[in-house]
LUMMILO-907098 format. One record per residue (C-alpha): residue in three letters; chain; x, y, z. Coordinates in steps of 0.05 Angstrom, whole numbers, always signed. Layout:
BEGIN
@type ala mol A X X Y Y Z Z
...
! end
This chain:
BEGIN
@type unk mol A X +1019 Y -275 Z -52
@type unk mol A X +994 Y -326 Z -9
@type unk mol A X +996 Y -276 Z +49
@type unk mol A X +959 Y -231 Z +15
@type unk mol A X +898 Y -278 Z -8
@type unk mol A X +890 Y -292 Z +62
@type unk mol A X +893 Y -227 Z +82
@type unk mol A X +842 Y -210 Z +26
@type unk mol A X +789 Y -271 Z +46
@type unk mol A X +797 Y -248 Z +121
@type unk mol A X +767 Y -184 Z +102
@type unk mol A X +714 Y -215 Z +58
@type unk mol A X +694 Y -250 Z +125
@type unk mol A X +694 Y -194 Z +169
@type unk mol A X +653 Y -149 Z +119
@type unk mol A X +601 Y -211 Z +104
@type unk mol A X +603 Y -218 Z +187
@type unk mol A X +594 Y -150 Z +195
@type unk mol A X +533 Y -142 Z +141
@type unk mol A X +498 Y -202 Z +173
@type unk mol A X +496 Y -171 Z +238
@type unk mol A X +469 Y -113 Z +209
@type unk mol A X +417 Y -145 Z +191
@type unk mol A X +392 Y -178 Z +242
@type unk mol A X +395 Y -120 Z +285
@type unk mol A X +325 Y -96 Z +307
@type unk mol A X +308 Y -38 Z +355
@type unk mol A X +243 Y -33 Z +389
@type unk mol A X +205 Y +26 Z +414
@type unk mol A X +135 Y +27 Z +445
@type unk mol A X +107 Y +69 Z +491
@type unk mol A X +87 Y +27 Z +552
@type unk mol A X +136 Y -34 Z +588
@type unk mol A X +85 Y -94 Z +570
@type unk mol A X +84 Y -69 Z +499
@type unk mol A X +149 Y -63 Z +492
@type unk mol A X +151 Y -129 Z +527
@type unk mol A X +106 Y -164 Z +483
@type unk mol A X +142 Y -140 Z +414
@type unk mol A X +212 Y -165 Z +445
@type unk mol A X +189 Y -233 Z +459
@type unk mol A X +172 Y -253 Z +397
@type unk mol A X +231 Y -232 Z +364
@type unk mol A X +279 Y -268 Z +417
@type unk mol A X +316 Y -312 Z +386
@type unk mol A X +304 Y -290 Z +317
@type unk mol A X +344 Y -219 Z +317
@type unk mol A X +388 Y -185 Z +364
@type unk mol A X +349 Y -136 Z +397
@type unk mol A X +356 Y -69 Z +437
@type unk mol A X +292 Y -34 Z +467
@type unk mol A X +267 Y +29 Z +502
@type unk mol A X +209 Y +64 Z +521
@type unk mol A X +187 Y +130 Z +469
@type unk mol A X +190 Y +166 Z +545
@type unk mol A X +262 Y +143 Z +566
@type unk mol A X +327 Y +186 Z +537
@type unk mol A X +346 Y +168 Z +458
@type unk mol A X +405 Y +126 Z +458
@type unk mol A X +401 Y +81 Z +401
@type unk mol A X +476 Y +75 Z +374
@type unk mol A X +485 Y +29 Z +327
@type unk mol A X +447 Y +27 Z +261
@type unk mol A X +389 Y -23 Z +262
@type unk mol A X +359 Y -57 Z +199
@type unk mol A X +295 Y -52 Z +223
@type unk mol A X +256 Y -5 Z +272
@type unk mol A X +194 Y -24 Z +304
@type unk mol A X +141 Y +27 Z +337
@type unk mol A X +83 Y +0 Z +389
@type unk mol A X +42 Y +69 Z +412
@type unk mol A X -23 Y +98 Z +411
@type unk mol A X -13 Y +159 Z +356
@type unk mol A X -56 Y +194 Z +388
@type unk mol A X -15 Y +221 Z +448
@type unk mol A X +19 Y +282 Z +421
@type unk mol A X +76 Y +256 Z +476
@type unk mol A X +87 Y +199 Z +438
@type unk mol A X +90 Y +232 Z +371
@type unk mol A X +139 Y +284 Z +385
@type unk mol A X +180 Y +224 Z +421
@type unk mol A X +188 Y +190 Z +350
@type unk mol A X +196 Y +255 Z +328
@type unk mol A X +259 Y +262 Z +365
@type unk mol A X +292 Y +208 Z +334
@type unk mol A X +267 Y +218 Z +271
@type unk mol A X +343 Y +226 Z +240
@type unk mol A X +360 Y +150 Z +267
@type unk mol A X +296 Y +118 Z +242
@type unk mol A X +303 Y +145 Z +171
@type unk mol A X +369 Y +102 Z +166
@type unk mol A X +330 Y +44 Z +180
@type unk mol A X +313 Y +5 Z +118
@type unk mol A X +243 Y -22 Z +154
@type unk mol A X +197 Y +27 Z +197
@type unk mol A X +150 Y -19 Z +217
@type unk mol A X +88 Y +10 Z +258
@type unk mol A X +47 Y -34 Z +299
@type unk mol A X -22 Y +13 Z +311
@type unk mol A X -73 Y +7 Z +362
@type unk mol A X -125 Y +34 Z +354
@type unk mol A X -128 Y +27 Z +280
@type unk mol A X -139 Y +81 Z +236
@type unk mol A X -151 Y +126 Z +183
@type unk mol A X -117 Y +179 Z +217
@type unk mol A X -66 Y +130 Z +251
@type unk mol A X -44 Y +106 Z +183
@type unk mol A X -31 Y +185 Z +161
@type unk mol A X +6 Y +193 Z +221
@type unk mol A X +45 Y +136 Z +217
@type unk mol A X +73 Y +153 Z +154
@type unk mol A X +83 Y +220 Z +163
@type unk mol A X +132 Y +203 Z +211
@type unk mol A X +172 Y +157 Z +172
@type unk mol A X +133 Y +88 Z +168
@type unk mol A X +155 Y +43 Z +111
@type unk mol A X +90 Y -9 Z +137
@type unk mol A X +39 Y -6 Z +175
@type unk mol A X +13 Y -72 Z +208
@type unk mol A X -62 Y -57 Z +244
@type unk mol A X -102 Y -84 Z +303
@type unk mol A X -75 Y -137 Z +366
@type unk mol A X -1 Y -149 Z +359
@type unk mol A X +5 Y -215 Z +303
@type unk mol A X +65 Y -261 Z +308
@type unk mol A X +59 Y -285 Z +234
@type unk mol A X +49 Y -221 Z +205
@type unk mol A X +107 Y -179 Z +240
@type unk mol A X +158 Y -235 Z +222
@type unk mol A X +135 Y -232 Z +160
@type unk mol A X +142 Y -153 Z +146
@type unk mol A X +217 Y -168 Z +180
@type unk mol A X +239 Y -219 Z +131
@type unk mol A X +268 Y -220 Z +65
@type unk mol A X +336 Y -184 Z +93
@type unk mol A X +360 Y -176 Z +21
@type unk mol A X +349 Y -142 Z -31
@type unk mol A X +309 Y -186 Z -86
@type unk mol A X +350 Y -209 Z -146
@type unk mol A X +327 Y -170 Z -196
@type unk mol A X +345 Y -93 Z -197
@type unk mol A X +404 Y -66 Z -150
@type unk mol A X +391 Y -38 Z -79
@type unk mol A X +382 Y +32 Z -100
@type unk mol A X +328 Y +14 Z -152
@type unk mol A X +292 Y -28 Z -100
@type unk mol A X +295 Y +32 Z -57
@type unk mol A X +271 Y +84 Z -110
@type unk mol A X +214 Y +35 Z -125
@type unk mol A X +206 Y +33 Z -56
@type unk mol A X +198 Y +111 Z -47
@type unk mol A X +151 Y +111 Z -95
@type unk mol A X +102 Y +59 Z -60
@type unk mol A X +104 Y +102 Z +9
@type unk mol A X +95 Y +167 Z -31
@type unk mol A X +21 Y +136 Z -59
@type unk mol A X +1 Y +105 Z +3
@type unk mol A X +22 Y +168 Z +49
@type unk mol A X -22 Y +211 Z -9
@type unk mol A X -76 Y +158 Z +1
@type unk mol A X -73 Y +161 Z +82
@type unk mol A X -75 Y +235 Z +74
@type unk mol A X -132 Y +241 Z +27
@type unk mol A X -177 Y +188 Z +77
@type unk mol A X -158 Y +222 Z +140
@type unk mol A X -176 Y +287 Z +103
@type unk mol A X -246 Y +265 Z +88
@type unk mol A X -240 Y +237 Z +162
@type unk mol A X -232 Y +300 Z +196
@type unk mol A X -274 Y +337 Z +140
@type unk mol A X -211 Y +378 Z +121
@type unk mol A X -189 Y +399 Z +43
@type unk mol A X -167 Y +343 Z -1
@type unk mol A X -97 Y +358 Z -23
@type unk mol A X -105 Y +342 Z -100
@type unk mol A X -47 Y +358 Z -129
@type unk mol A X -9 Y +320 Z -81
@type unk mol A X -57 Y +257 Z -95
@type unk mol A X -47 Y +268 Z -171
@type unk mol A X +30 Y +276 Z -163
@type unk mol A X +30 Y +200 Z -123
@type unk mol A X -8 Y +179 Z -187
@type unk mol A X +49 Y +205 Z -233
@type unk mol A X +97 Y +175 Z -196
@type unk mol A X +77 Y +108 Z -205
@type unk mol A X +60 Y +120 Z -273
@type unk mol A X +138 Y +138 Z -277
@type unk mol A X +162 Y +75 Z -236
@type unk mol A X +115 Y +36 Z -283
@type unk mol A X +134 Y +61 Z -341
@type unk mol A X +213 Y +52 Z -324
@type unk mol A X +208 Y -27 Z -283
@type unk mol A X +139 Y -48 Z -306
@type unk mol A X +72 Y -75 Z -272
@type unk mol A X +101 Y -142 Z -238
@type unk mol A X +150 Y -106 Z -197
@type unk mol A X +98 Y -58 Z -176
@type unk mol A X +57 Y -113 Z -161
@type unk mol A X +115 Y -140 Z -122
@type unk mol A X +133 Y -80 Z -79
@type unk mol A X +62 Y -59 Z -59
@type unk mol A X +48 Y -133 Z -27
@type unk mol A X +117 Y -122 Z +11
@type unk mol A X +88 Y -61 Z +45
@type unk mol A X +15 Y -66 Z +50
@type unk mol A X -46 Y -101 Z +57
@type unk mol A X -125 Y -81 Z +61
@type unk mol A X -156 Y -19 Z +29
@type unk mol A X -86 Y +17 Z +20
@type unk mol A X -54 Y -45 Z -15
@type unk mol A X -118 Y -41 Z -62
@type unk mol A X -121 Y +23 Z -69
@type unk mol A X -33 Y +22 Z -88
@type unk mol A X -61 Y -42 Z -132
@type unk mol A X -117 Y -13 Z -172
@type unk mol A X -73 Y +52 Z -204
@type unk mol A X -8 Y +6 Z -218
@type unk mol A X -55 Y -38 Z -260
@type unk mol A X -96 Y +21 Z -285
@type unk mol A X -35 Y +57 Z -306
@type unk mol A X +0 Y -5 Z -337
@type unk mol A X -73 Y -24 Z -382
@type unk mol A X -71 Y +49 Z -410
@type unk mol A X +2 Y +43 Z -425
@type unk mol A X -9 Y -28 Z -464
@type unk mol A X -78 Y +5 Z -495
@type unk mol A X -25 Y +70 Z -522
@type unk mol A X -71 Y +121 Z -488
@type unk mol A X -50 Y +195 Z -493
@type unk mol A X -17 Y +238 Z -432
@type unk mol A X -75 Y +264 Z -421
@type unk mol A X -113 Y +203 Z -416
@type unk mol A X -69 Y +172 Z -377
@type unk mol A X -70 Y +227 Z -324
@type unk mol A X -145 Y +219 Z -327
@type unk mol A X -134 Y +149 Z -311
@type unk mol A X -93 Y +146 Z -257
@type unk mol A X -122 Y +203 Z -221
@type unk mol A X -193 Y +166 Z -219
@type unk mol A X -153 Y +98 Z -197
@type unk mol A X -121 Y +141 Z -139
@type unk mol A X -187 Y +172 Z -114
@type unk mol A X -240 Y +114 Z -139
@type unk mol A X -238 Y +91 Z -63
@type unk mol A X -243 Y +153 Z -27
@type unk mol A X -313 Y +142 Z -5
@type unk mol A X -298 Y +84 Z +40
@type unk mol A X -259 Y +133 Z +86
@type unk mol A X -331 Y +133 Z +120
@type unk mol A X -328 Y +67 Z +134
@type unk mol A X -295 Y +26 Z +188
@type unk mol A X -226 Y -13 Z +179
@type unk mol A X -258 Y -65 Z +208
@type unk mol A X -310 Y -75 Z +156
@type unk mol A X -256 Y -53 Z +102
@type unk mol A X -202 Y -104 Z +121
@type unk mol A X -256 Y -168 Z +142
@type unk mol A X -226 Y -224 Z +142
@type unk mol A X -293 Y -260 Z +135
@type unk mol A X -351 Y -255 Z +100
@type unk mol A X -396 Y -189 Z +103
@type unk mol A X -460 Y -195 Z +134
@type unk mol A X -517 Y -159 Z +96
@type unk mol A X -505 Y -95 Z +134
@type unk mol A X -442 Y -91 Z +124
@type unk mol A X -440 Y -105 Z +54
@type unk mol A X -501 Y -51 Z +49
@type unk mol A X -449 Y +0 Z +84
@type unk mol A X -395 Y -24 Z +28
@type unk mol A X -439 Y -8 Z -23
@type unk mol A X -455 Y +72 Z -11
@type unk mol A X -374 Y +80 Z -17
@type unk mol A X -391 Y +101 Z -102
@type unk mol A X -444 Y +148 Z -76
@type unk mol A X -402 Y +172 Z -26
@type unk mol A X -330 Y +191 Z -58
@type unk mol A X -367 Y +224 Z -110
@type unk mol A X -400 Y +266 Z -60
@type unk mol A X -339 Y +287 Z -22
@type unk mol A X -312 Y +307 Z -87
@type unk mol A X -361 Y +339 Z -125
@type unk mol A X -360 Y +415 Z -127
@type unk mol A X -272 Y +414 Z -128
@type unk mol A X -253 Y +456 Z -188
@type unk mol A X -194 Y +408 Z -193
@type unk mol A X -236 Y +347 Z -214
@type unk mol A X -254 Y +335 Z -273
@type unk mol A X -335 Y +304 Z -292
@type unk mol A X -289 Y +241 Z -319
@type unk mol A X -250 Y +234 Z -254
@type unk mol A X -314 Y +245 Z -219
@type unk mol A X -356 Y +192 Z -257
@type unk mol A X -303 Y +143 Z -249
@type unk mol A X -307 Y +144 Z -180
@type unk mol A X -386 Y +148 Z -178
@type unk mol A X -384 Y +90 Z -226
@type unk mol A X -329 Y +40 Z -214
@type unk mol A X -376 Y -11 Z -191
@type unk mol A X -425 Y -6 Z -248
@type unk mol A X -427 Y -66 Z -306
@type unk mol A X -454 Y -70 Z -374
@type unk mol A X -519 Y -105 Z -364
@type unk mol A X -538 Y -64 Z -306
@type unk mol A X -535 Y -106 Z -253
@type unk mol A X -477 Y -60 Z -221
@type unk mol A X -482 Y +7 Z -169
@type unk mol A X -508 Y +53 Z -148
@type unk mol A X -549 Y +74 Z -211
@type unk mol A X -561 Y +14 Z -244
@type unk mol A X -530 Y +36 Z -307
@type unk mol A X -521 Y -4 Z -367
@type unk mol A X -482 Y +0 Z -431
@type unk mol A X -483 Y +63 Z -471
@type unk mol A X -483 Y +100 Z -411
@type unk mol A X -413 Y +71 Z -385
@type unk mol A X -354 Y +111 Z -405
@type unk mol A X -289 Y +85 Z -427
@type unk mol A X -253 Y +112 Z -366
@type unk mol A X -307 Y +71 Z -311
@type unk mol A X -295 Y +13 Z -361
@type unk mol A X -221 Y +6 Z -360
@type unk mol A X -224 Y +22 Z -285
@type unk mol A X -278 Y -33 Z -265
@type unk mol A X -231 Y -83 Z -292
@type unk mol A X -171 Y -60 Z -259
@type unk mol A X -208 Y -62 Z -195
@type unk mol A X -234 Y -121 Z -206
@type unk mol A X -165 Y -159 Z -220
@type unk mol A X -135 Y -119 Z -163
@type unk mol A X -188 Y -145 Z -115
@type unk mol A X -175 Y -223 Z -135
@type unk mol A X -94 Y -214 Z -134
@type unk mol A X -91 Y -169 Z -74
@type unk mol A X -48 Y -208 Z -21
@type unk mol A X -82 Y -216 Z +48
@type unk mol A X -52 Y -260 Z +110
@type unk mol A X -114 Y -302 Z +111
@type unk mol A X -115 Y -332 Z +45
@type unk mol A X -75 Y -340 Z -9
@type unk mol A X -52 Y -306 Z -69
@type unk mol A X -97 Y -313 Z -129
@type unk mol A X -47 Y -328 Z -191
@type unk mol A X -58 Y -269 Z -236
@type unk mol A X -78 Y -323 Z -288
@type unk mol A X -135 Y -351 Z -242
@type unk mol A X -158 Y -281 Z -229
@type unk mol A X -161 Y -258 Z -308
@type unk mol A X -201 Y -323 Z -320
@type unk mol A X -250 Y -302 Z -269
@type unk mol A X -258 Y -234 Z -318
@type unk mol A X -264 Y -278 Z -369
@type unk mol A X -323 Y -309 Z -345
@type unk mol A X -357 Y -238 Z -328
@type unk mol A X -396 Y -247 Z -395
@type unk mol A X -449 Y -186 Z -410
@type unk mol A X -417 Y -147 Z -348
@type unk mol A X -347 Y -125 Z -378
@type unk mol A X -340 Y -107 Z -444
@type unk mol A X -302 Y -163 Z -483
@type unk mol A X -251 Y -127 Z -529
@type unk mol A X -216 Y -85 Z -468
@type unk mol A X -208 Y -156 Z -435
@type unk mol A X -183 Y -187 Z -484
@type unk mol A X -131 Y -132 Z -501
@type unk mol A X -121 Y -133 Z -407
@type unk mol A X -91 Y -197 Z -422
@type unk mol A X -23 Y -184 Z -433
@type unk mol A X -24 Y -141 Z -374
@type unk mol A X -72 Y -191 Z -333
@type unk mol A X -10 Y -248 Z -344
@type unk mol A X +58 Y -223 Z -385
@type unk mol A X +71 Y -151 Z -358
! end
């Protein structure tokens, strides 16, 4: 008996060994030596590493926990490179994408071939250790669900990515596809609830996508705790998903600041209403609610909002549950420059918005604003 206890915990050891070094097993690709270079040395130390150029032979062997990708997106070289080892990097539980130049079509790209983050701009020390850590899965909810709540992040920001490169390139908007994303985490809500959401989006994203990903979770979860209808609901989420879609005109580097705007800039912020309404006026698969929520997101109750200045009767329920889901999203959102509001903080501050948001829907956000 003895014999075989030992034999038992020595096997316990060797599968614990074996899972740790799993996990700290992290494989680089980039498309130039000093990139590659520069990605490696600040992981030394940290992980056990392997490395390769995107234009050298494939011969990653053993399964990595993470995967990391330095290259410009838009050499079609380099894409069809990742695309060549696209059945080893979807066994990776990170695909981390490191993008220069950032975006809106670098973002689509990225996750269109596999990215579970994408990190933008000049390589940052902080921020790519970050997106490595937490090796586990958290404690609540098994691997699996982890991963299906994971899915259904990537599925809403690759929608999102596709829907600003669209407007980008001046292509179609794929609709359904955007509406499906919103259903989807309606579903995930529904089933695990708006802190987990909350939870997983931060894990993967930052900047307008994380808001974006932010704004429909909360959205969804106030219509839920409000007992709107299917339809409504549908309504909802599919404004939340495409509320944003103006700023596609605008620069990342305006979008994701980490300053203060200047006047200009905050001018340029402030056409994005006009603008998404624009792009999607005129598409037979959006409806005048959808398309007044986006127009109208920014708009309060004693007219001191944009772009028309409207005031209270001319507000529909729709803009009104929206404006204070984007507003909470906006103070909880989780950048690496500052801290994370507490969601209590942030429905204080909505609180205090008197004459601007209408006071009943408040006070029934508050049990999503701090218990849900």
């Amino acid at each position: 008996m003895q014999n075989a206890r030992t034999t038992l915990s020595t096997v316990n050891r060797d599968c614990i060994r074996e899972k740790e070094a799993a996990r700290s097993f992290v494989h680089v690709l980039a498309d130039t030596s000093d990139k590659l270079a520069a990605v490696c040395s600040i992981l030394e130390g940290r992980f056990d590493l392997a490395g390769e150029r995107l234009d050298a032979e494939a011969r990653l062997s053993q399964l990595p926990y993470a995967i990391i990708i330095r290259a410009d997106l838009r050499d079609v070289g380099n894409i069809a490179a990742i695309k060549k080892r696209a059945g080893k990097l979807a066994k990776a539980k990170k695909r981390v994408f490191l993008l220069e130049p950032f975006s809106h079509v670098g973002i689509s790209q990225a996750y269109a071939l596999g990215a579970t983050l994408v990190l933008p701009g000049t390589i940052n020390r902080t921020k790519l250790l970050a997106a490595l850590s937490d090796p586990t899965a958290p404690p609540s909810g098994s691997s699996n669900e982890t991963a299906q709540s994971d899915d259904a992040v990537e599925t809403a920001a690759t929608a999102i990515a596709s829907m600003f490169t669209s407007v980008t390139l001046g292509q179609p908007i794929d609709v359904d596809g955007t509406k499906e994303a919103g259903r989807q985490i309606a579903d995930r809500i529904t089933q695990r609830g708006l802190s987990e959401w909350l939870a997983t989006v931060r894990r993967h994203h930052e900047g307008t996508y994380q808001h974006c990903l932010l704004v429909t979770g909360i959205a969804i979860d106030f219509g839920l705790s409000l007992g709107v209808g299917r339809a409504d609901l549908e309504r909802l989420y599919s404004a939340a998903m495409f509320h944003d879609i103006g700023k596609a005109q605008i620069p990342l580097t305006i979008l994701d600041k980490s300053g203060s705007l200047d006047a200009e800039e905050r001018a340029l912020i402030e056409t994005h209403p006009a603008a998404g309404h624009e792009f999607l006026k005129g598409h037979d698969k959006i409806s005048p609610e959808i398309l007044d929520a986006v127009r109208h997101h920014h708009e309060y109750l004693d007219g001191s909002g944009y772009p028309d200045a409207l005031c209270a009767e001319s507000i529909g329920d729709i803009v009104r549950i929206l404006t204070i889901s984007d507003i909470f999203a906006a103070l909880i959102e989780h950048r690496h420059y500052k801290p994370t509001m507490p969601r209590a903080e942030a429905y204080g501050i909505l609180c205090g918005m008197s004459g601007k948001l209408e006071k009943a829907l408040v006070n029934s956000f508050k049990q999503v604003a701090l218990t849900r």
